[in-house]
C-alpha positions as CSV (number, residue, x, y, z in Angstrom):
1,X,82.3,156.9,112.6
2,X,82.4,159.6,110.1
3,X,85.0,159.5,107.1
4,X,85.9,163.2,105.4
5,X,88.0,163.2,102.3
6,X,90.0,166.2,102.9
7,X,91.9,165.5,99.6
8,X,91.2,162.8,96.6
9,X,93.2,163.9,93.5
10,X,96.6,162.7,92.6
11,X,100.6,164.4,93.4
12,X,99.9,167.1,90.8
13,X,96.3,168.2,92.2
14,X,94.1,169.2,89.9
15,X,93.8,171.9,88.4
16,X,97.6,170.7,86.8
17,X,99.1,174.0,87.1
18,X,99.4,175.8,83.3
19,X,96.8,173.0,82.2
20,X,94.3,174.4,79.7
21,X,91.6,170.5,79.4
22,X,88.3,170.7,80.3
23,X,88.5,169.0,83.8
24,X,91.3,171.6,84.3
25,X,89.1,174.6,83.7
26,X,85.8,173.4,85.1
27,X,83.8,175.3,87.6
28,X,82.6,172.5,89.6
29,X,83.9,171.8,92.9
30,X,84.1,168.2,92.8
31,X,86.2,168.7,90.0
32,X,89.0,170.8,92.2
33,X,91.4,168.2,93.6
34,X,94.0,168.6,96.6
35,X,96.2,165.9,97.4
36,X,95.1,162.8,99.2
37,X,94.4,162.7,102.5
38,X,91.2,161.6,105.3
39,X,90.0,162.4,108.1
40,X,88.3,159.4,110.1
41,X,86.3,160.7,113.4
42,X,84.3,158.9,116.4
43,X,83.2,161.3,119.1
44,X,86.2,160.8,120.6
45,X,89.2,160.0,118.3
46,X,90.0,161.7,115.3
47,X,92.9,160.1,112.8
48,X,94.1,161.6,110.2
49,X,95.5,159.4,106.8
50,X,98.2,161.0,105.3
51,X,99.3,164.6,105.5
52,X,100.6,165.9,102.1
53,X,101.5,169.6,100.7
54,X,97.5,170.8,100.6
55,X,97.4,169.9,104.5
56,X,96.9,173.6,105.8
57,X,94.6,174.3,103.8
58,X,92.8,171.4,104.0
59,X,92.0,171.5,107.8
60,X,91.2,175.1,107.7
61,X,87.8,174.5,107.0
62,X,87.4,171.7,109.8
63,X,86.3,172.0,113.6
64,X,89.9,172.1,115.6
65,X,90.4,169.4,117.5
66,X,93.0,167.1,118.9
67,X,94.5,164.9,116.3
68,X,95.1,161.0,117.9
69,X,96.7,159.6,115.1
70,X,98.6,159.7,111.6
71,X,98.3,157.0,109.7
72,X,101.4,157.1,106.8
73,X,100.8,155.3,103.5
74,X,103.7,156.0,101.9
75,X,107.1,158.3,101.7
76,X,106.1,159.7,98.7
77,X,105.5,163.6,98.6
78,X,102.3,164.0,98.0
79,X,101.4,162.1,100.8
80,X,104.0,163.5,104.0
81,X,104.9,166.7,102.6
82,X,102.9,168.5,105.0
83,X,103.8,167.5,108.3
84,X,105.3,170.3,109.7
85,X,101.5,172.3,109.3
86,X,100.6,169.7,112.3
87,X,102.5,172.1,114.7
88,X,99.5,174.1,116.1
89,X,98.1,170.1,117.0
90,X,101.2,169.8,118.7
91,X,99.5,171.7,121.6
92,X,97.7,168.6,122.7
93,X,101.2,166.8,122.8
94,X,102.9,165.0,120.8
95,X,100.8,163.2,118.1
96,X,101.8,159.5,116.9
97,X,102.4,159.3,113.8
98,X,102.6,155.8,112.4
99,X,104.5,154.2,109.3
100,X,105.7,151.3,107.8
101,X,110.2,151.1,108.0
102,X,110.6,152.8,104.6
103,X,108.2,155.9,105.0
104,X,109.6,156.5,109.0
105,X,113.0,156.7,107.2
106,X,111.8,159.0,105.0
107,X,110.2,161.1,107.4
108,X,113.8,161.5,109.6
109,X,115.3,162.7,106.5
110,X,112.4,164.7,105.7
111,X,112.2,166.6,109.3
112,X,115.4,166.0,110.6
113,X,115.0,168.8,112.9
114,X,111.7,167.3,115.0
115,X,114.1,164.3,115.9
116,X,117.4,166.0,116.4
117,X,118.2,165.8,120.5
118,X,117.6,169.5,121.2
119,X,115.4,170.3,119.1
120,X,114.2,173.8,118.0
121,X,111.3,175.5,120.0
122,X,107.7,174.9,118.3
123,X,109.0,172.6,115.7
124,X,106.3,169.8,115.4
125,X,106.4,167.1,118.4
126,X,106.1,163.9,116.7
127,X,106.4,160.2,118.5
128,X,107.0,158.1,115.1
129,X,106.1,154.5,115.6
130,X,107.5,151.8,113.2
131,X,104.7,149.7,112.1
132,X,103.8,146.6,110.1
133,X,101.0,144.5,107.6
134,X,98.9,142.7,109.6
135,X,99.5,143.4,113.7
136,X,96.5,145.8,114.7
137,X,97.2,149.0,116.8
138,X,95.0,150.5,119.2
139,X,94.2,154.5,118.5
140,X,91.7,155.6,120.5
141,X,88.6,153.5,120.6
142,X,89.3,152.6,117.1
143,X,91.2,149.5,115.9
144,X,93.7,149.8,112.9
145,X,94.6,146.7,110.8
146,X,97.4,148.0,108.5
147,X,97.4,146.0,104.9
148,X,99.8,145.6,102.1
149,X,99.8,146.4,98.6
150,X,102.4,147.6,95.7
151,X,102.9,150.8,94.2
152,X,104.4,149.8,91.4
153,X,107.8,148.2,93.1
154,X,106.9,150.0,96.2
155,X,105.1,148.2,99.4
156,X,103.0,150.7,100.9
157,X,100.0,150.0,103.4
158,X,96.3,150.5,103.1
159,X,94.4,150.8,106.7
160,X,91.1,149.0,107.5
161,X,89.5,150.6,110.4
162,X,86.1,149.0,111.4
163,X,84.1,148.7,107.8
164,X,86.3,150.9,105.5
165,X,89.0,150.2,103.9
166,X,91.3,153.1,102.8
167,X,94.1,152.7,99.8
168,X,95.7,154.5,97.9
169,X,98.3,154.4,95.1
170,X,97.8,151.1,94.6
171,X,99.1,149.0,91.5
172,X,98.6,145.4,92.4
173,X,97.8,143.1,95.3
174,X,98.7,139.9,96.4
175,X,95.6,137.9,96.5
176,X,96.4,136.6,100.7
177,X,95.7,140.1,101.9
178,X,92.0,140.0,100.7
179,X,91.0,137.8,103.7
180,X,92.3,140.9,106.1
181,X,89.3,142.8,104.1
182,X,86.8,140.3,105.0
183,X,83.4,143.1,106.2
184,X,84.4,145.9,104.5
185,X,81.3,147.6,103.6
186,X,83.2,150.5,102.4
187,X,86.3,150.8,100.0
188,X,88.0,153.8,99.5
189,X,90.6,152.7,96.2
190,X,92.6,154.5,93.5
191,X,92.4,154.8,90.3
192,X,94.0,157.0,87.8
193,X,92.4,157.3,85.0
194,X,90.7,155.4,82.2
195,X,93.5,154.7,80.0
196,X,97.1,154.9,79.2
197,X,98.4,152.2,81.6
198,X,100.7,153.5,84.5
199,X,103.6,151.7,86.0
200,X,102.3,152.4,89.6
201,X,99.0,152.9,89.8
202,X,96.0,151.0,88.7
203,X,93.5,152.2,86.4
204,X,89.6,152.6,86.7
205,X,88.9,149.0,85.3
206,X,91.4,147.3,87.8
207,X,89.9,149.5,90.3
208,X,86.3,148.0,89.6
209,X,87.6,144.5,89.3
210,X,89.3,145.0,92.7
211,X,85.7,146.4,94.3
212,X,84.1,143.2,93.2
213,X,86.5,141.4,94.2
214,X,86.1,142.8,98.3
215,X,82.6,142.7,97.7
216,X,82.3,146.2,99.7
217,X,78.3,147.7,99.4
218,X,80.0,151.1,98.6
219,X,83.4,152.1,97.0
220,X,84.4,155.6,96.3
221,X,87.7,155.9,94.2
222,X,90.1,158.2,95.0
223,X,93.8,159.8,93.6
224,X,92.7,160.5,90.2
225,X,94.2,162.5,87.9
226,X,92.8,164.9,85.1
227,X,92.8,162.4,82.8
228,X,90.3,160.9,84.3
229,X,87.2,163.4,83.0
230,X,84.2,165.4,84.6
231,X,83.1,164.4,87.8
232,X,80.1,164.8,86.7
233,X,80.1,162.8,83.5
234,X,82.8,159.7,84.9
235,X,80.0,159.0,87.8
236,X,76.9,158.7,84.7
237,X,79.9,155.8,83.2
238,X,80.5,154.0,86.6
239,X,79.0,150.6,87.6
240,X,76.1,151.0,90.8
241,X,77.5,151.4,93.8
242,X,80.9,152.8,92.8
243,X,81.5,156.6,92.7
244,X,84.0,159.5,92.4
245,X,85.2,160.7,95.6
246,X,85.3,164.6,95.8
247,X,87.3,167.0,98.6
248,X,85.0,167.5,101.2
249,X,82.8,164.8,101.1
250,X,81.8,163.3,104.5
251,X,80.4,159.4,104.7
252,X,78.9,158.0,107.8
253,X,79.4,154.3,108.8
């Protein structure tokens, strides 16, 4: 199974547009930061977690093939604003596209036109399944087990899929969904930044005390924001075995 972080910075990408910091201005790559989103890939089912604004350009770069799968996290922009770019995907059928009751509400409002009953020609063909913490689907020859955790107020899902464990946007978690984690040898987390706490997202030190906690041989953390530093320098300050995701990186499990 190959994971491929399309996307790992958070809603405002970085560089922040008009933003004159260091991180902002850097000429490393791993520095440059779409929105969040993943591809996860066997030889024969691709899925792909979240689809916000940067989507298009995103998959660009990636071998076309048939999507199986979209796994929602949340309604929030950042993460669904890019749905209608899955059209040309469309050609394969329609793709499922699964969320939990709050983010498939927002996504009727959002496209109204790919649900209405006679729909425009070529607008994306989407079969939206309503789905819930806890009951596994079935996509492809992978197994999904949904999770839940808070953004801020919010209950959005994570997704363990064999031995990784994706989430995103995460503030807090009860402590009874950590027995759903049990084998992950891979955690993919947020975290924001170092300092200056956030109402709905963790920071770098939560998101360390959360690793330990799962007990995962690897965790990369993803959705940070400028604030966070250089790439470069923030991986030099990290405990062993927990790194800075970057766009493009591709991890094999």
């Amino acid at each position: 199974m190959k994971l491929t972080f399309l996307g790992t910075g958070t809603s405002c990408g970085v560089p922040v547009i008009g933003c004159q910091c260091k991180v902002c201005k850097s000429t490393d790559p791993k520095d440059k930061r779409t929105r969040c989103s993943a591809l996860v890939e066997t030889d024969n089912t691709r899925i792909l977690i979240d689809c916000g604004p940067d989507f298009r350009a995103q998959i660009l770069p990636q071998p076309f093939r048939k999507i199986d799968g979209i796994l929602i996290t949340h309604s929030h922009y950042d993460h669904m604003g890019g749905m209608d770019d899955i059209r040309p995907y469309c050609q394969f059928g329609a793709i499922n596209v699964y969320a939990n009751k709050l983010a498939k509400q927002s996504m009727l409002e959002m496209l109204p036109y790919c649900f209405a009953e006679n729909r425009y020609p070529g607008v994306p063909a989407i079969g939206l399944h309503e789905i819930e913490p806890h009951v596994p689907l079935q996509i492809g020859n992978l197994e999904v087990l949904p999770i839940q955790v808070m953004h801020g107020k919010l209950p959005i899902l994570g997704y363990k899929i064999g031995k990784l464990t994706y989430i995103t946007d995460m503030k807090t978690i009860d402590d009874g969904e950590l027995t759903y984690l049990e084998g992950t040898e891979l955690l993919v987390v947020n975290a924001l930044r170092f300092d200056k706490p956030h109402h709905s997202h963790q920071l770098m030190d939560d998101a360390i005390a959360f690793a330990r906690k799962v007990g995962a041989k690897q965790t990369l953390i993803i959705h940070v924001c400028h604030d966070v530093g250089l790439h470069e320098e923030v991986n030099k300050l990290l405990p062993e075995g927990i790194d800075l995701a970057y766009d493009g990186q591709e991890i094999y499990l």
